[in-house]
C-alpha positions in Angstrom: -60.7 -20.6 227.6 -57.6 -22.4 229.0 -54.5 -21.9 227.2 -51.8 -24.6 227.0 -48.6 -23.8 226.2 -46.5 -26.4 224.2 -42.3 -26.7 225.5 -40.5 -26.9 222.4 -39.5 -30.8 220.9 -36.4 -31.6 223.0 -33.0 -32.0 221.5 -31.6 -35.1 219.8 -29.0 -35.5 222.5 -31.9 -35.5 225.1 -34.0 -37.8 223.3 -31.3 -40.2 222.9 -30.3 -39.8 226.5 -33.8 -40.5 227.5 -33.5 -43.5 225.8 -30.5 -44.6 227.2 -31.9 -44.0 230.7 -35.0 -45.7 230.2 -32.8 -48.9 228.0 -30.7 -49.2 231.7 -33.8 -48.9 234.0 -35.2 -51.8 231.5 -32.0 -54.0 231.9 -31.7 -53.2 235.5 -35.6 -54.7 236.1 -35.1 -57.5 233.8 -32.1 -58.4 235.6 -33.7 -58.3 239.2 -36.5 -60.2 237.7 -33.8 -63.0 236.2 -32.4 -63.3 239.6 -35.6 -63.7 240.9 -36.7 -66.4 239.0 -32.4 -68.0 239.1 -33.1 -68.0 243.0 -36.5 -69.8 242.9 -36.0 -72.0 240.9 -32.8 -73.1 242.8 -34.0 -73.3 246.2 -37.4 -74.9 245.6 -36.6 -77.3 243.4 -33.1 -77.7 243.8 -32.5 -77.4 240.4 -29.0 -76.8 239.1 -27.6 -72.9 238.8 -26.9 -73.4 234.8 -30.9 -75.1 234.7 -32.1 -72.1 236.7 -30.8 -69.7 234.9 -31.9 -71.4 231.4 -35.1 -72.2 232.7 -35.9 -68.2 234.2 -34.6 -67.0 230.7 -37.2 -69.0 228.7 -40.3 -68.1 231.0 -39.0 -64.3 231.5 -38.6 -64.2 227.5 -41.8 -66.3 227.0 -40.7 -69.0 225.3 -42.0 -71.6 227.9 -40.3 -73.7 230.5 -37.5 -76.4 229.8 -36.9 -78.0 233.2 -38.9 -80.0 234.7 -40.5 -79.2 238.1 -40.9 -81.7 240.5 -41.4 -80.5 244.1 -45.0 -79.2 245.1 -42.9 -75.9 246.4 -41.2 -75.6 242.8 -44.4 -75.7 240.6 -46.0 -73.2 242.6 -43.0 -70.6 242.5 -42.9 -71.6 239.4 -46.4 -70.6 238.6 -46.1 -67.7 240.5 -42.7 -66.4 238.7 -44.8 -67.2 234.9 -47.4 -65.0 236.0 -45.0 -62.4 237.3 -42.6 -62.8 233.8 -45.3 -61.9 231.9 -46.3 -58.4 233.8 -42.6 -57.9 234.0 -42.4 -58.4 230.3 -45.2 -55.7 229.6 -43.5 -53.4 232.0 -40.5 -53.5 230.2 -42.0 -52.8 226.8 -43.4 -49.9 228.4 -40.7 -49.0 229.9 -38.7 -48.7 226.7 -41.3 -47.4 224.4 -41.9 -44.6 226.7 -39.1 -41.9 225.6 -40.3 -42.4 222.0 -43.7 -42.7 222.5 -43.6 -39.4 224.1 -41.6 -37.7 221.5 -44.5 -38.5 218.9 -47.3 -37.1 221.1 -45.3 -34.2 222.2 -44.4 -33.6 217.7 -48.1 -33.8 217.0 -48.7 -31.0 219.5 -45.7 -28.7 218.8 -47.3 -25.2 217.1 -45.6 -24.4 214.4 
């Protein structure tokens, strides 16, 4: 029958710098998808920088929309970016769960 061997649990240093890495990949991504939704807002609405940027944080973070769209161009990015926040939201859970989702599965198969 096939063997597996298990690697041993890694370090608490590695652990914690896997977490770190995966914590600046996630704020890296959210921050590309921010000036996604900043630059979309702006140019096809024409909505103010400061209303851009308030209105991308509250879709990206879920909490709903707070400007008003006008333009037919500007209610279909901003459709578009809604959809996207919310994959980009999952992502990012995933994204940082991953280092200590690992860990558990790789504890519950360590041989003693």
């Amino acid at each position: 029958m096939y063997e597996h061997k298990t690697e041993p649990l890694a370090s608490k240093t590695v652990f914690f710098s896997r977490i770190l890495r995966n914590l600046t990949v996630a704020l890296l991504l959210l921050t590309l998808c921010l000036l996604i939704g900043v630059l979309g807002y702006h140019y096809s609405d024409g909505i103010a920088w400061i209303d851009a940027l308030h209105n991308a944080s509250m879709i990206l973070s879920g909490m709903g929309p707070v400007v008003e769209i006008h333009s037919v161009a500007g209610k279909l990015f901003s459709s578009a970016y809604a959809l996207f926040s919310g994959v980009a939201f999952i992502t990012n859970i995933g994204i940082i769960l991953t280092p200590a989702v690992h860990r558990l599965f790789h504890r519950l198969h360590v041989e003693d």
